[in-house]
MIZAMI-360068 format. One record per residue (C-alpha): residue in three letters; x, y, z. Coordinates in steps of 0.2 Angstrom, whole numbers, plus 5000, padded with zeros to 4 digits. Layout:
# MIZAMI-360068
['ALA',[X,Y,Z]]
...
END
This chain:
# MIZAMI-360068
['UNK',[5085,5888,5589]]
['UNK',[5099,5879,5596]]
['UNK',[5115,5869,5591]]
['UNK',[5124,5856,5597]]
['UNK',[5139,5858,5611]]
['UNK',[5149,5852,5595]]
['UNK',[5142,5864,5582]]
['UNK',[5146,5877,5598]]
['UNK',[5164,5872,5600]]
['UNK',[5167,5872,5580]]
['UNK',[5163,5891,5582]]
['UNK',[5177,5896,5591]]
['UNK',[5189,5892,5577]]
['UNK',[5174,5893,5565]]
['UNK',[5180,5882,5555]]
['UNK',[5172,5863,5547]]
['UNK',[5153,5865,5544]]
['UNK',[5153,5887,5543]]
['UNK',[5133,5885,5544]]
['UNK',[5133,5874,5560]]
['UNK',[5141,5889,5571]]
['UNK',[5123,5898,5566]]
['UNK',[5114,5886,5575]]
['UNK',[5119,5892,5592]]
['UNK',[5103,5903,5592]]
['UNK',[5096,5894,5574]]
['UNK',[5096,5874,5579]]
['UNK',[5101,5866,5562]]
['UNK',[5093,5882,5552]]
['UNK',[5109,5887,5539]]
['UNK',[5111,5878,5524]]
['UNK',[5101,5864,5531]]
['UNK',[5115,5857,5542]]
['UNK',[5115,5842,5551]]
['UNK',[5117,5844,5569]]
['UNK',[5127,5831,5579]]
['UNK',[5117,5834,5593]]
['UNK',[5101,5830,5585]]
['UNK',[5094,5812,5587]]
['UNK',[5097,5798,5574]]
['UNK',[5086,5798,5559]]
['UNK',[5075,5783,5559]]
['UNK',[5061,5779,5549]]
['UNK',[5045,5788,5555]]
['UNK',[5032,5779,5565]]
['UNK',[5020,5766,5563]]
['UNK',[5003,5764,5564]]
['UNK',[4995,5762,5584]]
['UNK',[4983,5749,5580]]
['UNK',[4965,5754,5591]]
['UNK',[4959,5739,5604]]
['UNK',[4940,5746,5599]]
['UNK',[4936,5744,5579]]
['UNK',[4920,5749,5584]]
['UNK',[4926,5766,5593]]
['UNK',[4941,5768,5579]]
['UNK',[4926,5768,5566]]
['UNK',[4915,5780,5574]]
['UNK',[4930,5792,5578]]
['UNK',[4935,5794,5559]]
['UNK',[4914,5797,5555]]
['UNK',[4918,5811,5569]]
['UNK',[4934,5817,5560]]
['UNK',[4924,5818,5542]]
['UNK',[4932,5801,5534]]
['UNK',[4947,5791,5533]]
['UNK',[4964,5801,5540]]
['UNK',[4980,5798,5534]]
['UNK',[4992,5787,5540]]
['UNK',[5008,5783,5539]]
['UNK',[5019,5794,5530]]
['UNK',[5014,5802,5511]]
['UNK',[5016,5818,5505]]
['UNK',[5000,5829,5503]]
['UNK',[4995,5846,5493]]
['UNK',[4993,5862,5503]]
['UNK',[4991,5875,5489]]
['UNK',[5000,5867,5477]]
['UNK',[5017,5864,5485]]
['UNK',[5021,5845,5491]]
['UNK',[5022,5840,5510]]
['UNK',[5028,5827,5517]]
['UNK',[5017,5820,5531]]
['UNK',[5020,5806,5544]]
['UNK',[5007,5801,5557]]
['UNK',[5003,5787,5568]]
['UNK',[4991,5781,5582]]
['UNK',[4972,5782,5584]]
['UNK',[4963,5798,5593]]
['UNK',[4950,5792,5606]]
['UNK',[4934,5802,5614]]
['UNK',[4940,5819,5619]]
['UNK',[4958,5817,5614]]
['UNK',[4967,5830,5604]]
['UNK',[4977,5825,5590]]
['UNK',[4997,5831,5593]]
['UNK',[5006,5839,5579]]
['UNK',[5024,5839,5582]]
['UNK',[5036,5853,5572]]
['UNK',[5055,5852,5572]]
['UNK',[5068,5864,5571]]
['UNK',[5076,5874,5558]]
['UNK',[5085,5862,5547]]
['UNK',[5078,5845,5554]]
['UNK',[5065,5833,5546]]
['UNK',[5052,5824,5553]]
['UNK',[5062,5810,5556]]
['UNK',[5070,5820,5569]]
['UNK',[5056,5815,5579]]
['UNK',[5050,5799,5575]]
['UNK',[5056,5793,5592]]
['UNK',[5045,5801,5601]]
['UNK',[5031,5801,5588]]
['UNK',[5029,5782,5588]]
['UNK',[5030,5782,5610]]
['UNK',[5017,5795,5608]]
['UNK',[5007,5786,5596]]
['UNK',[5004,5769,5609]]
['UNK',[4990,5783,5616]]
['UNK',[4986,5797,5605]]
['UNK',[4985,5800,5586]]
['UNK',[5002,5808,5584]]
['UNK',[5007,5816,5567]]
['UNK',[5023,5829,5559]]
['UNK',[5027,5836,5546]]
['UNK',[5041,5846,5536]]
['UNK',[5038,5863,5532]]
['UNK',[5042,5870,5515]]
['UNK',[5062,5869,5513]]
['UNK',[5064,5854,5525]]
['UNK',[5066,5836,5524]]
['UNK',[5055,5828,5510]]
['UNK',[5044,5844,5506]]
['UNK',[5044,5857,5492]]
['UNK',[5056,5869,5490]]
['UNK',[5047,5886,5494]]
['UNK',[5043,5893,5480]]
['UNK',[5048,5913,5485]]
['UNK',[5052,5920,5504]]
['UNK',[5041,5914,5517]]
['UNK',[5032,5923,5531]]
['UNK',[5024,5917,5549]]
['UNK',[5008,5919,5541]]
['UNK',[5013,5909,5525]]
['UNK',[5021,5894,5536]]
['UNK',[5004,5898,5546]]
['UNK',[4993,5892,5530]]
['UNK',[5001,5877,5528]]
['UNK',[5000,5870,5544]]
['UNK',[4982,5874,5545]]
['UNK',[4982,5864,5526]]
['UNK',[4992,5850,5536]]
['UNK',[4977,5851,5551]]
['UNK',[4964,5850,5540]]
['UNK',[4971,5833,5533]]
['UNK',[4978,5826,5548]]
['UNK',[4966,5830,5561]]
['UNK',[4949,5834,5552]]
['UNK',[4938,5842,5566]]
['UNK',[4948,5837,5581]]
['UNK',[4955,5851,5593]]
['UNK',[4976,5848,5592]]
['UNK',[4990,5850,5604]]
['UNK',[5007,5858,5593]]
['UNK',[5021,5851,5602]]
['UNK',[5036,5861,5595]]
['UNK',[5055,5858,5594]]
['UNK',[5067,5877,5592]]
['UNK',[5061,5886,5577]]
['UNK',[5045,5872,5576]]
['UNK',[5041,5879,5594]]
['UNK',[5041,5899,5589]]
['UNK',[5028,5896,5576]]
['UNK',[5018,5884,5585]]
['UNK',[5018,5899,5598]]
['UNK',[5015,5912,5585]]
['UNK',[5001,5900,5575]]
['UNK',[4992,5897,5591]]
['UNK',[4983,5913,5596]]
['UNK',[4974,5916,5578]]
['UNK',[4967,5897,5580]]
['UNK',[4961,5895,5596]]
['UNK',[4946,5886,5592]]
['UNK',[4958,5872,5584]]
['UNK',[4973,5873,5597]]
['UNK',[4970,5867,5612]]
['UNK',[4988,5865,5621]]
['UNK',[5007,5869,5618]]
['UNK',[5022,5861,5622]]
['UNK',[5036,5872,5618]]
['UNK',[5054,5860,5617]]
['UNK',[5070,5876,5621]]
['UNK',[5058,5887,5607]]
['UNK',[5068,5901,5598]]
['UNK',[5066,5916,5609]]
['UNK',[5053,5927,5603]]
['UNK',[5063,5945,5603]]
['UNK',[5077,5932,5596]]
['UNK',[5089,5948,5584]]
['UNK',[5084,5959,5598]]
['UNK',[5095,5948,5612]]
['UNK',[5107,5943,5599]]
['UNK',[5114,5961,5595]]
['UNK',[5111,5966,5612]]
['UNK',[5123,5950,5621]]
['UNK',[5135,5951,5604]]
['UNK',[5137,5971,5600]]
['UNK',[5143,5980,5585]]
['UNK',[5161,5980,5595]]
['UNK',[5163,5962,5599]]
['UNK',[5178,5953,5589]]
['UNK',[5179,5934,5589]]
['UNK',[5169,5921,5583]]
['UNK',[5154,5928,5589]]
['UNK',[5154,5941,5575]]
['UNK',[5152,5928,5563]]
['UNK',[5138,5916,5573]]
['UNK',[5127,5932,5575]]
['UNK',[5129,5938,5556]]
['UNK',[5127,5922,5552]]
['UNK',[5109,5919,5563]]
['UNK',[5103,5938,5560]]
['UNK',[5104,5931,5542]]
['UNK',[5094,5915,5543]]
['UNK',[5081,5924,5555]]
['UNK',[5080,5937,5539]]
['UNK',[5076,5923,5528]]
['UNK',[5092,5918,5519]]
['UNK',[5090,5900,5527]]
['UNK',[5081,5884,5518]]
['UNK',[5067,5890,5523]]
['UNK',[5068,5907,5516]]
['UNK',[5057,5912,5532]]
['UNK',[5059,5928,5538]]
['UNK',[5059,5928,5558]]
['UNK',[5052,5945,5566]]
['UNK',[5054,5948,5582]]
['UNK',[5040,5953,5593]]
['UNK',[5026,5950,5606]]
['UNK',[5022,5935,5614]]
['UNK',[4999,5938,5612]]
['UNK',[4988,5927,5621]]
['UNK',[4983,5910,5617]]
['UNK',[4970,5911,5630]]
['UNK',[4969,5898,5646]]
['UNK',[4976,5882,5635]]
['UNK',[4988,5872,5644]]
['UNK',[5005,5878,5640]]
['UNK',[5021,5868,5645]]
['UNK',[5039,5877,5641]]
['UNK',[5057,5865,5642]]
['UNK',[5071,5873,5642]]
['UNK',[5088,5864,5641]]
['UNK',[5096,5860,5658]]
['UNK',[5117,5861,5650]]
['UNK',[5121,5875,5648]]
['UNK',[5132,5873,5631]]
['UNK',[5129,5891,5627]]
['UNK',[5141,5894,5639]]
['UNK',[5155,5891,5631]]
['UNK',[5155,5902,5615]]
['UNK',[5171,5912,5620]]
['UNK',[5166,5929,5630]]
['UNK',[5149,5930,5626]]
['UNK',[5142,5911,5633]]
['UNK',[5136,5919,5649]]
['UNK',[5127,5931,5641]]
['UNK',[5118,5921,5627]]
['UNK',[5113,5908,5641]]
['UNK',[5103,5922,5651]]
['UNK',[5096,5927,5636]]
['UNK',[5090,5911,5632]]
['UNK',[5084,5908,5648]]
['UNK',[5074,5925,5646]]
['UNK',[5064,5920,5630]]
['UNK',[5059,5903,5638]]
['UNK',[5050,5918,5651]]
['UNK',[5041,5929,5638]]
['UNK',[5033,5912,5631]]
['UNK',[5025,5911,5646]]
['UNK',[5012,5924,5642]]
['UNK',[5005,5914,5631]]
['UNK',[4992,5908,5643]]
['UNK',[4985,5908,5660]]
['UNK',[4990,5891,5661]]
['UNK',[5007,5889,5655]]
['UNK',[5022,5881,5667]]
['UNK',[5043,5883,5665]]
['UNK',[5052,5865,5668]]
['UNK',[5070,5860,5665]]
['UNK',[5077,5847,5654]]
['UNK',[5094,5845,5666]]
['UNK',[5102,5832,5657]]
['UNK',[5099,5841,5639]]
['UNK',[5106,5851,5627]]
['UNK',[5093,5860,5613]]
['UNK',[5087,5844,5606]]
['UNK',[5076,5838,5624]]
['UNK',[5067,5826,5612]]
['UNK',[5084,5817,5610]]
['UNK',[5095,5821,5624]]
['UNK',[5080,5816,5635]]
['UNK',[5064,5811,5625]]
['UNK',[5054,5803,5641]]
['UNK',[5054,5823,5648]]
['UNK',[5047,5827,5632]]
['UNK',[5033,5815,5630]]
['UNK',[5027,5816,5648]]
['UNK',[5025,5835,5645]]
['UNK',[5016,5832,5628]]
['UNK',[5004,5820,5637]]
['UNK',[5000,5830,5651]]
['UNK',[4997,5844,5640]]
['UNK',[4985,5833,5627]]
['UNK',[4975,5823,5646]]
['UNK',[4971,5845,5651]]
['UNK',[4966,5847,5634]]
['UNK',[4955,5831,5632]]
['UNK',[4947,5836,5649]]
['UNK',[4943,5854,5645]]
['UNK',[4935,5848,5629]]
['UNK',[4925,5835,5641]]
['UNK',[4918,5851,5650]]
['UNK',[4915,5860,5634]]
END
């Protein structure tokens, strides 16, 4: 979870928005910053309306009824979510699920929602703590997040395989989620995803003995990540397990903003680069690309990188549900 090269160049005095200089490694995470690099809220998108009634109709008796559409908020154990989605699923297609980062809303990504949408049924969602959601009502876990995606699934998507296309913090759960659902996730697109040994590379490139504004930055991520952010979702580190042989397609960001945290920017950048890596693992069929022209936020800095990778990922899942 990244910030902006602004919210990096506010850390060297650390001064203006205290929280921003988090997002370094955090992308928006403490106290619910907003991020100058992320992209302009807009409303989210519109309906795609299908060229087939006929096809439209017996694609919701396949997915168990009417789906929602356009943006509502839902229950998922008692807790309000605020749900936006857009565009029909046709035959074989999966439906794409897009997450945001720490501290961004769906509206984030309503850019590449409503491009998305012209071909696919595309939906997001904010997380408990974000955007238009529900508070969370005590601290979170993976597995708690976990729960109510799969409630968000269940209403969005109905029986329909889905692709999670996942921005920063968005991307480390869908990572995480996608291994215990494999019957249900059938592709990942992981958008500069927090690293997934993320304290172990912070402490290691910004040591006990390091003076500067880095001190501050790493106390300040080592504390989100332990759950002090709007989330109240405690980040472990730990190992990337297998998602099986789904398509898998990892962006990392092309500028390298990290850079230029005084003394440490080198560092932090390899580091970065190193957790894009271990995501790899996650299948046999997973690929490493580079957003050149983009900061964390690909989606923004870039969104046609973004969408051609979610559609390649969502055309390999279609076909391998076509042979199944």
């Amino acid at each position: 979870m990244l910030g902006s090269t602004r919210s990096i160049r506010g850390a060297r005095g650390i001064r203006g928005n205290g929280a921003a200089t988090a997002l370094v490694w955090l992308c928006c995470a403490a106290a619910g910053a907003a991020l100058a690099g992320c992209s302009e809220d807009s409303d989210p998108a519109g309906s795609a309306a299908s060229d087939d009634p006929r096809a439209a109709a017996a694609d919701r008796e396949r997915d168990g009824g009417d789906l929602l559409t356009g943006t509502e908020k839902i229950d998922v154990g008692g807790r309000s979510v605020n749900v936006s989605c857009a565009g029909d699923a046709a035959g074989d297609r999966p439906v794409v699920v897009l997450l945001s980062g720490g501290g961004d809303d769906l509206t984030k990504l309503a850019g590449i929602q409503k491009t998305l949408s012209a071909e696919d049924r595309v939906c997001s969602y904010d997380r408990l703590g974000q955007g238009a959601s529900d508070k969370p009502g005590g601290p979170q876990t993976l597995k708690s997040t976990g729960e109510v995606l799969t409630g968000v699934l269940d209403r969005v998507a109905g029986d329909r395989p889905v692709v999670l296309a996942g921005h920063s913090l968005g991307g480390l759960i869908s990572a995480r989620y996608a291994p215990d659902h494999r019957d249900r996730v059938k592709g990942l697109v992981l958008m500069d995803a927090t690293s997934p040994t993320q304290s172990a590379d912070l402490r290691e490139e910004v040591p006990d003995s390091a003076t500067g504004p880095a001190v501050k930055l790493r106390e300040q991520t080592l504390a989100v990540l332990g759950g002090q952010g709007p989330e109240k979702l405690t980040v472990p580190d730990g190992e990337v397990r297998s998602a099986g042989d789904i398509p898998v397609e990892v962006i990392r960001h092309g500028k390298e903003y990290l850079a230029q945290v005084p003394e440490y920017g080198p560092g932090l950048e390899r580091a970065w680069l190193g957790g894009q890596r271990k995501w790899l693992t996650l299948s046999e069929s997973s690929r490493l690309s580079t957003a050149e022209n983009s900061g964390h936020h690909i989606y923004a800095d870039e969104p046609e990188v973004a969408v051609r990778a979610i559609r390649r990922v969502t055309a390999r899942a279609a076909d391998a549900e076509g042979e199944g």
